[in-house]
FIKERO-611442 format. One record per residue (C-alpha): z, x, y; residue in three letters. Coordinates in Angstrom, 3 decimals. Last residue first. Layout:
residues N
{node {Z; X; Y}; Ala}
...
END
This chain:
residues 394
{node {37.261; -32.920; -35.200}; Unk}
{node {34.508; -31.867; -32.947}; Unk}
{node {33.660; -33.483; -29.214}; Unk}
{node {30.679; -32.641; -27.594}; Unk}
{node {30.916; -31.677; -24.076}; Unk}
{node {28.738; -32.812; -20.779}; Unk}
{node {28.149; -31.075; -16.774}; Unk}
{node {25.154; -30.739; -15.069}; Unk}
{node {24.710; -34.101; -14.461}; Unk}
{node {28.073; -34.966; -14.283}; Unk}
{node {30.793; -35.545; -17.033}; Unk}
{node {29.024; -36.690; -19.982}; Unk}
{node {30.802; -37.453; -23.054}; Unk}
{node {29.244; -36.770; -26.427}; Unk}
{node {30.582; -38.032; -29.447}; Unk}
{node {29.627; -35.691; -32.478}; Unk}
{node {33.407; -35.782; -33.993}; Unk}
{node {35.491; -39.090; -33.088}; Unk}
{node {36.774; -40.209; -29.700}; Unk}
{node {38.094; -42.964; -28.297}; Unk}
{node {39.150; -43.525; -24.980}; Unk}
{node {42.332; -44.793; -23.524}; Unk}
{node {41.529; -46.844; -20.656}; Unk}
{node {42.817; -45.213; -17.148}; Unk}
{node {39.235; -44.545; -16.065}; Unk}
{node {38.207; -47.492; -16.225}; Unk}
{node {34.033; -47.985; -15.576}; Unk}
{node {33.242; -45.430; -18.783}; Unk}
{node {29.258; -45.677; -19.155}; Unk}
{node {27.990; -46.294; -22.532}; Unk}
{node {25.275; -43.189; -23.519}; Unk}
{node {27.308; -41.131; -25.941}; Unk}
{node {30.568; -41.526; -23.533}; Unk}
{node {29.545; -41.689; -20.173}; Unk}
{node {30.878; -40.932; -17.098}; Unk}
{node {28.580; -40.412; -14.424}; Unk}
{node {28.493; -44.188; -13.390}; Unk}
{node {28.565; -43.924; -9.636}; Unk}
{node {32.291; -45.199; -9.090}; Unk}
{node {33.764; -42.752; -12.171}; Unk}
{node {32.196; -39.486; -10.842}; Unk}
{node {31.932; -38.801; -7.585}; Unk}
{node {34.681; -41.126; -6.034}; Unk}
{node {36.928; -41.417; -9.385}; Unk}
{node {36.888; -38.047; -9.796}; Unk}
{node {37.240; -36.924; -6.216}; Unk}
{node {40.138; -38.945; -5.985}; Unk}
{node {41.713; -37.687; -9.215}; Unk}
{node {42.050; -34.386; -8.125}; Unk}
{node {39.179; -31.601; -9.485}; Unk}
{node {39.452; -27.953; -10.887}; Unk}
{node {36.606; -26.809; -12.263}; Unk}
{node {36.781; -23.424; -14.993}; Unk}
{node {33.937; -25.591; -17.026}; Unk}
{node {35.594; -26.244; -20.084}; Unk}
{node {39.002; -26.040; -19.290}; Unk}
{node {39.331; -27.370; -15.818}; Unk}
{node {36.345; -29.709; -15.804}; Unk}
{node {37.753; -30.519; -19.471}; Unk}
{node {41.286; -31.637; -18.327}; Unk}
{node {40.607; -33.843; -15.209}; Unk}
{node {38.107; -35.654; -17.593}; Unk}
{node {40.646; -36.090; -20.378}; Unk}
{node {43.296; -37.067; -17.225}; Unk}
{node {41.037; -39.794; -16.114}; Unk}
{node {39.942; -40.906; -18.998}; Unk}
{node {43.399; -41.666; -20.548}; Unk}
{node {44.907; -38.911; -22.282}; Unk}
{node {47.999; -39.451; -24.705}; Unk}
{node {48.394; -36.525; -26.496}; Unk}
{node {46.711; -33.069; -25.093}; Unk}
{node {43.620; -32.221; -26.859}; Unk}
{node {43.993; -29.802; -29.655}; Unk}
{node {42.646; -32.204; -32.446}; Unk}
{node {39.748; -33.626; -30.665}; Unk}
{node {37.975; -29.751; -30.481}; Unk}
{node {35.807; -29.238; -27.663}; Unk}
{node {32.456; -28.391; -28.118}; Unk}
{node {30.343; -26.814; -25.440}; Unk}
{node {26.658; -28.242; -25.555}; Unk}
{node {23.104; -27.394; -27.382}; Unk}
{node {21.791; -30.579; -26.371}; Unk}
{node {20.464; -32.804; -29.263}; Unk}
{node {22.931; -35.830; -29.022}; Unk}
{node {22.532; -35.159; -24.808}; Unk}
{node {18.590; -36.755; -24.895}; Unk}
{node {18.042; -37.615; -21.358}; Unk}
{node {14.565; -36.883; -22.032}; Unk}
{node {14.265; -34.800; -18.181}; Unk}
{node {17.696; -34.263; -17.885}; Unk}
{node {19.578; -32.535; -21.588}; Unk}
{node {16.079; -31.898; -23.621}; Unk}
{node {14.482; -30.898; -20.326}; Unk}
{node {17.968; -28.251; -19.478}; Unk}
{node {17.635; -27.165; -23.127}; Unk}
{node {13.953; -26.299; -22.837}; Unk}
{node {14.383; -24.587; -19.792}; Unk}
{node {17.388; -22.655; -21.236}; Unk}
{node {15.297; -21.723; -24.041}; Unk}
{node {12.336; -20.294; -22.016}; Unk}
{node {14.960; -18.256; -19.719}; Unk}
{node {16.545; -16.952; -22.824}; Unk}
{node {12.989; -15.909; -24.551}; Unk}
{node {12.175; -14.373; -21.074}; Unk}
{node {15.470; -12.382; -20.740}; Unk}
{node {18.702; -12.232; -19.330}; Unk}
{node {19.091; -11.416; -15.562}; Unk}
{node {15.656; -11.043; -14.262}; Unk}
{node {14.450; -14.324; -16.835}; Unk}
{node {17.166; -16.294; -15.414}; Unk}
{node {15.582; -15.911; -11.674}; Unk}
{node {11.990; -16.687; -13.096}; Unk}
{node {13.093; -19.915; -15.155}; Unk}
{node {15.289; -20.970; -12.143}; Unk}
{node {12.267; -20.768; -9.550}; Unk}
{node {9.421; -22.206; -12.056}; Unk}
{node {11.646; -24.928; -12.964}; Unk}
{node {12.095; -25.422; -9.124}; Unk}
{node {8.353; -25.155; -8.637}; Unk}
{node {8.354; -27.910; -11.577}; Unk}
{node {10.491; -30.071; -9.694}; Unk}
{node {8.450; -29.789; -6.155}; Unk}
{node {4.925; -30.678; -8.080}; Unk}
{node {3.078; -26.860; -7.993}; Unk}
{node {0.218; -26.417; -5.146}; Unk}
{node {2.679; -25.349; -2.719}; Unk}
{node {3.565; -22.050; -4.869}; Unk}
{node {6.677; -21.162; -3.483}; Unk}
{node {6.675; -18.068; -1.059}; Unk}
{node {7.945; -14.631; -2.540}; Unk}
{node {10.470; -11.895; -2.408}; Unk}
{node {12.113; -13.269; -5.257}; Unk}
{node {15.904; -13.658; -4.269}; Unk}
{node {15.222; -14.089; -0.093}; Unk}
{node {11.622; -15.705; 0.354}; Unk}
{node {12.186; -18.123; -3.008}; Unk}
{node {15.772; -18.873; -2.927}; Unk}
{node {14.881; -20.145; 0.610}; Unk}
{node {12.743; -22.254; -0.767}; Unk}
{node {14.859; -23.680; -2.919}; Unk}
{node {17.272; -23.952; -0.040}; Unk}
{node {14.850; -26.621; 1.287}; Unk}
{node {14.090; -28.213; -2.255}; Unk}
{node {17.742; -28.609; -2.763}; Unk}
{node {19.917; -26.474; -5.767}; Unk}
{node {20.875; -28.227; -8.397}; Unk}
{node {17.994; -26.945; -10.806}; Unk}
{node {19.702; -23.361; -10.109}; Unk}
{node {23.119; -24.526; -11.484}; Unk}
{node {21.213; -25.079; -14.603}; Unk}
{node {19.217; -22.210; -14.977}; Unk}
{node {22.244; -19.848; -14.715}; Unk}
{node {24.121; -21.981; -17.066}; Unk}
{node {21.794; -21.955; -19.533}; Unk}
{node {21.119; -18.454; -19.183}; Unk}
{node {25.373; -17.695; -19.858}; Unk}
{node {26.674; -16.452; -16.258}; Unk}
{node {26.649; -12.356; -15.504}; Unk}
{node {24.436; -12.954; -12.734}; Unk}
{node {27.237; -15.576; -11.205}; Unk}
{node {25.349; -18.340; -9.567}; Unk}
{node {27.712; -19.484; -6.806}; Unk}
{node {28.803; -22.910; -5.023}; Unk}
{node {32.433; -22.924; -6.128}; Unk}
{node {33.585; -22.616; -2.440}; Unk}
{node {35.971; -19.506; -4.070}; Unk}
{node {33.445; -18.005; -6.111}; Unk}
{node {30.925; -17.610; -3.121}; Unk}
{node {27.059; -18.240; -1.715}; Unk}
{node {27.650; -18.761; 1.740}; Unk}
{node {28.279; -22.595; 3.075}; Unk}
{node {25.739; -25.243; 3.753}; Unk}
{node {23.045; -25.461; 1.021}; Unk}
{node {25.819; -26.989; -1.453}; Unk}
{node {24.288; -24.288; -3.717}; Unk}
{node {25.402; -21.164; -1.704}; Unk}
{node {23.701; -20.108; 1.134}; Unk}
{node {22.932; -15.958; 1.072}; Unk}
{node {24.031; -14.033; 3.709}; Unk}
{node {20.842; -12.942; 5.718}; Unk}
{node {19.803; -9.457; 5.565}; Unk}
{node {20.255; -6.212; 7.823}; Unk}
{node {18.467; -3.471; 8.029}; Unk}
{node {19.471; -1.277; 10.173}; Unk}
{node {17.314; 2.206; 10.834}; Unk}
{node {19.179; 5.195; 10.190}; Unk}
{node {19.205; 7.621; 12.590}; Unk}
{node {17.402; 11.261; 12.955}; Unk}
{node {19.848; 13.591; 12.267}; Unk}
{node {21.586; 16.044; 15.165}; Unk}
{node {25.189; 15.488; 13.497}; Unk}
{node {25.795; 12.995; 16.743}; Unk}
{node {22.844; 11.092; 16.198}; Unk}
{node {23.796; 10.883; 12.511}; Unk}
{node {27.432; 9.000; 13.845}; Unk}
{node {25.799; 6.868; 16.182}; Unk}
{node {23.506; 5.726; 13.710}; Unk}
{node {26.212; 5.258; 11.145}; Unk}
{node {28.281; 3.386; 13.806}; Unk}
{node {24.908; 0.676; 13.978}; Unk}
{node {25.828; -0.128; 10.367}; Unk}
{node {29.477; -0.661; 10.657}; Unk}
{node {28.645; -3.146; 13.504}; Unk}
{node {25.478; -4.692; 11.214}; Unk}
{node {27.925; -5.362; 8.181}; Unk}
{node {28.336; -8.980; 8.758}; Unk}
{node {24.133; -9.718; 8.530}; Unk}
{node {24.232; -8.442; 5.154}; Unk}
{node {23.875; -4.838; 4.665}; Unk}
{node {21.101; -2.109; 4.118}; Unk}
{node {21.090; 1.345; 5.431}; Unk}
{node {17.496; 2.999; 5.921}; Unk}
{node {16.717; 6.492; 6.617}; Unk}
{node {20.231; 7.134; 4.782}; Unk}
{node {21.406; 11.302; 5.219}; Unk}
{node {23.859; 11.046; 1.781}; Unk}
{node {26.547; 12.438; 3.574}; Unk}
{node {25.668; 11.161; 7.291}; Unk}
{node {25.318; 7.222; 5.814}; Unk}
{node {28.485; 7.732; 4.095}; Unk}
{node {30.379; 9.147; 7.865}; Unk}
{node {29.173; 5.476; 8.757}; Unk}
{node {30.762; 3.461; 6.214}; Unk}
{node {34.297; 5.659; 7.060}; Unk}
{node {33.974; 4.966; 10.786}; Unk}
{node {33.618; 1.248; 10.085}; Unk}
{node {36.606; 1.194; 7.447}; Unk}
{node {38.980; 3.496; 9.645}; Unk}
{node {40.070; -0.061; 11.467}; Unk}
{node {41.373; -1.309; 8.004}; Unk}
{node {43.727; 1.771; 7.766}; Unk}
{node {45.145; 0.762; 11.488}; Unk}
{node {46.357; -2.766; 10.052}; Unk}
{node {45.400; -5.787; 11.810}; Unk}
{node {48.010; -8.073; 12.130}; Unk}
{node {47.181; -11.812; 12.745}; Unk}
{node {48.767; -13.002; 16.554}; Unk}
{node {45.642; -15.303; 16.893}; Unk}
{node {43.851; -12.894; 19.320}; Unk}
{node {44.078; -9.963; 17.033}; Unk}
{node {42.255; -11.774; 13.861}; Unk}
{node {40.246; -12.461; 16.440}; Unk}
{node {39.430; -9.552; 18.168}; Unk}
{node {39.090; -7.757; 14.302}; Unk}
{node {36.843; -9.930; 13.324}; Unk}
{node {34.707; -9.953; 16.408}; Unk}
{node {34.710; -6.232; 16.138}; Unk}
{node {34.772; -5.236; 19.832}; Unk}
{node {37.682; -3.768; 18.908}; Unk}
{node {36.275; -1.248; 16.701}; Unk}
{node {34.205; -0.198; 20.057}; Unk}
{node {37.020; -0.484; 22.801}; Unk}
{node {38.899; 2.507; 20.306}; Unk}
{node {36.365; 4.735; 20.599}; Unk}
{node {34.490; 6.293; 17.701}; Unk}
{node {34.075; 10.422; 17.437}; Unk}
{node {37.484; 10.961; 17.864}; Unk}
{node {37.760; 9.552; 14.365}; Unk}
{node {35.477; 12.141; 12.890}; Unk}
{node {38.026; 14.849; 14.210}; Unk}
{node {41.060; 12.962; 13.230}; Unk}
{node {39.774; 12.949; 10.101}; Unk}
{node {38.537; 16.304; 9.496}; Unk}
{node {42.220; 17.703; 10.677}; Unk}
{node {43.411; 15.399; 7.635}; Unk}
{node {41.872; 17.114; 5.031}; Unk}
{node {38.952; 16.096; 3.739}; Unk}
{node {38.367; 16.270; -0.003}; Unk}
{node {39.156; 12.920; -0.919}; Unk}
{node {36.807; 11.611; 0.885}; Unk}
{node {33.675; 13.612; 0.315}; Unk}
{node {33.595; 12.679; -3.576}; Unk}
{node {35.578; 9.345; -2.847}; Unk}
{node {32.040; 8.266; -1.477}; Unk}
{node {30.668; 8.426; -4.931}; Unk}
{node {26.890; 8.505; -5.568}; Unk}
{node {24.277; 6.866; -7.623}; Unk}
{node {20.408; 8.170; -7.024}; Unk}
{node {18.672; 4.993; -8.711}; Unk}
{node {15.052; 6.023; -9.969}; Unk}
{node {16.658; 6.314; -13.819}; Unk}
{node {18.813; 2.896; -13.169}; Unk}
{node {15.783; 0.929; -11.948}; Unk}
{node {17.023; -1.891; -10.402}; Unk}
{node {17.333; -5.873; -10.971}; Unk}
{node {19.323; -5.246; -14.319}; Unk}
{node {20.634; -2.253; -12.666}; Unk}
{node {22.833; -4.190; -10.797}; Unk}
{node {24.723; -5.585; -13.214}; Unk}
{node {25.402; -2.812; -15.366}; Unk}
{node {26.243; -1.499; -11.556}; Unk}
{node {28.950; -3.886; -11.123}; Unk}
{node {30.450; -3.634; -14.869}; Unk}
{node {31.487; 0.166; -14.313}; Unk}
{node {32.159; -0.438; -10.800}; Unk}
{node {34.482; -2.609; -11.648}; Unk}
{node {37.112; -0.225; -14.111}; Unk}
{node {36.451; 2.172; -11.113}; Unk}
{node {38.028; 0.268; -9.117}; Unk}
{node {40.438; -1.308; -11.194}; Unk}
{node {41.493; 2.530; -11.728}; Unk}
{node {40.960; 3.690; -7.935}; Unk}
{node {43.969; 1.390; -7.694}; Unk}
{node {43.226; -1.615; -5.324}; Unk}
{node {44.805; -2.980; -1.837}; Unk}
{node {44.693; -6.435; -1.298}; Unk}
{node {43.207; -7.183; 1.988}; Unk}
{node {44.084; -8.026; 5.305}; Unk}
{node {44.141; -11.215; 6.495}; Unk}
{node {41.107; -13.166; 8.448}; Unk}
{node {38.768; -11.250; 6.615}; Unk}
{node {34.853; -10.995; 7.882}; Unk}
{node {34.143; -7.301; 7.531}; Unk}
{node {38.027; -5.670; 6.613}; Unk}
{node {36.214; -3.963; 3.621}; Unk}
{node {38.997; -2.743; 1.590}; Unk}
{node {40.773; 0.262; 1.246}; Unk}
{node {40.641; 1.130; -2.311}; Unk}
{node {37.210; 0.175; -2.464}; Unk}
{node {36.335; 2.649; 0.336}; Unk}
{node {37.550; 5.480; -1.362}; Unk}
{node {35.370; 4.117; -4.863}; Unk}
{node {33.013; 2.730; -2.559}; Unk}
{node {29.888; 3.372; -4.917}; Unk}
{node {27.075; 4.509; -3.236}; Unk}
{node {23.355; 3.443; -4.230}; Unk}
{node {20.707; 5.004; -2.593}; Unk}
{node {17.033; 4.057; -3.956}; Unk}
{node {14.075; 7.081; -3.197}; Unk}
{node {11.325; 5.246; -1.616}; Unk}
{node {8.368; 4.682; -3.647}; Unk}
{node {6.963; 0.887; -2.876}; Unk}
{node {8.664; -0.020; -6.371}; Unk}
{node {12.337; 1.558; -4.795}; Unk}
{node {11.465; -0.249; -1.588}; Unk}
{node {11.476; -3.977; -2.924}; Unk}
{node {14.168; -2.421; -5.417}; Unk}
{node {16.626; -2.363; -2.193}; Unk}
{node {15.317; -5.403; -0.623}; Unk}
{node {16.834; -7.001; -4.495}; Unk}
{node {20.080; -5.027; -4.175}; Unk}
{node {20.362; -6.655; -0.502}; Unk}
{node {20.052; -10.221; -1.874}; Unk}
{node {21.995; -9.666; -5.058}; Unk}
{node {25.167; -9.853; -3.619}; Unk}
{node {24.594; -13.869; -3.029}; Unk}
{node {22.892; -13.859; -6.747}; Unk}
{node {26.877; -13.516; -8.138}; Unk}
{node {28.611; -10.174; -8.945}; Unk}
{node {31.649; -9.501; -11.592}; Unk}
{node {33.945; -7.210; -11.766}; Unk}
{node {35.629; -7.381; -8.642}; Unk}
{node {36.770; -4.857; -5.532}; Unk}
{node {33.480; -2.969; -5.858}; Unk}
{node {32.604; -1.719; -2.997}; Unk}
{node {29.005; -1.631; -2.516}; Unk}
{node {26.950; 0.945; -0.504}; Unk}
{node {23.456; 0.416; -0.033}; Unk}
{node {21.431; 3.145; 1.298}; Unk}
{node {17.214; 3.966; 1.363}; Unk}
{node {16.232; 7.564; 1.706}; Unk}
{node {12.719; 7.413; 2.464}; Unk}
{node {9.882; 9.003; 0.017}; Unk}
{node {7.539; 11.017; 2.154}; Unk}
{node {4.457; 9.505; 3.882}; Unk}
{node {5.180; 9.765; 7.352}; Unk}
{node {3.994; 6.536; 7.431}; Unk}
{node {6.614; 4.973; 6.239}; Unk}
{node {8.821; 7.098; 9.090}; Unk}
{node {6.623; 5.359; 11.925}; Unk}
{node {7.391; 1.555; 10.692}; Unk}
{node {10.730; 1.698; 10.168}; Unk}
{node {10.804; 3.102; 14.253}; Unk}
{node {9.009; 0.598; 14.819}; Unk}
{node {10.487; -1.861; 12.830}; Unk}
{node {13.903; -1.667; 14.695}; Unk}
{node {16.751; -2.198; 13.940}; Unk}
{node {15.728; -5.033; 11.751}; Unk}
{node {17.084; -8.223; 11.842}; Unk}
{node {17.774; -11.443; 9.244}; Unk}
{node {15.376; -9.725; 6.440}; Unk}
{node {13.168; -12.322; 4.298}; Unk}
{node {10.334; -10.479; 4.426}; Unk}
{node {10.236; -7.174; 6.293}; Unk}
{node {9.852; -5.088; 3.747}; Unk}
{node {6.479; -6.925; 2.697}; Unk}
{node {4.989; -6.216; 6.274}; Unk}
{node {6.293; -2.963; 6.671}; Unk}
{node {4.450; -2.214; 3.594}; Unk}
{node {1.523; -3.496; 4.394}; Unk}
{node {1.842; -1.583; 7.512}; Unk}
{node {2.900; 1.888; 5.846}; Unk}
{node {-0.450; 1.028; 3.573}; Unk}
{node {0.000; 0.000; 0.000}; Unk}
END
């Protein structure tokens, strides 16, 4: 490709680039760029909302660039202060480590692990004594971390801010000097941190990074960002059935937007809006598990929605014999979400989202009390949602 077609496909789906000109002059330079992405990994497990910058990161790997991937193992231990409204947990380099080990599996099932460079930030860390740190930190004014809005506001409130979590910026940007970045890459809440790396390369006479910052991804309610905690993820580590059902939940508008930002490609406008999904959540489950497992979770997500046929869906069984005594639907409902599915929900939402529109059905008769007692024998299926249904064993 040509620097401009390149430009041109780098640029997709990016929230703001700082700035293309300048991206666009070192592509065509014609030697392999030094593209960063540093992770921290405070958790084991990663959902498709951190794979939006490890997916611009293999955009540039395929075009040639030379992939950057630093593992906060220092920084981990610290915590990334970027958008907290508390301060975090701390870590042991342990647990750290014990993630980062399950992180990157993860992440090199989108990149390629033998064109990944990996590198440790506790490397230069923990070697500097304390002289070097008071040096680099007279290098960042105090007026600029507080300009942080996160850290104004946390300020303005009466929250604490501890002085550790104000090194974090300073810290990101002495990486970006170490493993000397062209590019960094970062959601749009990491663009401060970001722009200190430039400042920071100036300084060491380097030609700065350029930002590259991309949006955070919207989870599948379509409103708020993809996370664990609002329930709206798609863990890349989730069962292919799973993954390709949550992804057939999603809207048509944020299917789109799954499109630009996890793909790097427009929908095809030709295909009926339901099969384009199909097309979206087979391709998506296919990255993260396999074709065959995409192609069977398609067919299982048909036999389950599109034939309405549950008493041949491959579904969780729950044993009738270790159910709590004396469940009424209500609390057998209440119990499976939680059990089955990891859901907790209170008996108003069940009875407004679930019992009032009909969702509950036990093999095919819809449940309209949900204090009767119900009763169950081995094969019954009860659905829960549309995404969600269990089939009872003895």
């Amino acid at each position: 490709m040509t620097p401009e077609e390149q430009l041109d496909l780098l640029m997709r789906g990016t929230a703001k680039v700082l700035n293309p000109s300048e991206l666009l002059e070192r592509l065509k330079s014609g030697r392999p760029l030094r593209v960063k992405l540093g992770v921290d990994p405070t958790a084991p497990d990663i959902h498709l909302g951190h794979t939006v910058a490890i997916e611009k990161l293999r955009q540039f790997q395929m075009l040639g660039h030379q992939a950057v991937l630093i593992i906060g193992d220092f920084t981990a231990t610290i915590g990334d202060p970027t958008g907290r409204s508390v301060t975090r947990p701390p870590l042991t380099r342990d647990e750290v480590l014990a993630n980062a080990e399950t992180y990157t599996e993860q992440a090199f099932k989108i990149l390629d692990k033998e064109k990944t460079e990996i590198v440790y930030n506790g490397d230069w860390f923990r070697k500097m004594t304390y002289e070097e740190v008071l040096k680099l930190n007279a290098r960042v004014t105090m007026q600029q971390i507080l300009a942080r809005e996160d850290f104004r506001s946390r300020i303005d409130s009466g929250k604490e801010v501890r002085l550790h979590e104000m090194q974090y910026p300073v810290m990101q940007g002495w990486d970006s000097v170490m493993v000397k970045s062209d590019v960094e890459l970062g959601g749009t809440d990491q663009l401060f941190n970001i722009l200190v790396g430039r400042d920071l390369q100036r300084e060491e006479g380097m030609q700065p990074q350029i930002a590259m910052v991309l949006p955070l991804l919207e989870g599948l309610d379509g409103t708020r960002k993809m996370s664990k905690s609002y329930g709206n993820y798609v863990g890349v580590s989730e069962p292919a059935e799973t993954m390709f059902g949550k992804l057939m939940s999603a809207s048509d508008e944020l299917m789109d937007r799954y499109y630009t930002v996890l793909l790097g490609e427009s929908r095809d406008e030709a295909l009926h809006p339901m099969e384009a999904k199909k097309l979206l959540a087979w391709k998506i489950t296919a990255r993260y598990h396999s074709s065959d497992d995409a192609d069977a979770a398609r067919a299982d997500w048909e036999t389950r929605f599109s034939k309405r046929d549950l008493a041949a869906a491959d579904l969780p069984e729950v044993s009738i014999a270790a159910l709590p005594d004396e469940l009424n639907y209500m609390s057998l409902v209440a119990h499976l979400f939680e059990t089955v599915f990891d859901l907790k929900k209170s008996n108003g939402v069940l009875r407004k989202e679930h019992f009032t529109p009909g969702a509950i059905q036990l093999d095919g008769e819809k449940i309209v009390d949900p204090f009767a007692l119900p009763v169950l024998h081995p094969g019954a299926v009860l659905r829960l949602s549309k995404k969600h249904a269990v089939r009872f064993a003895a």
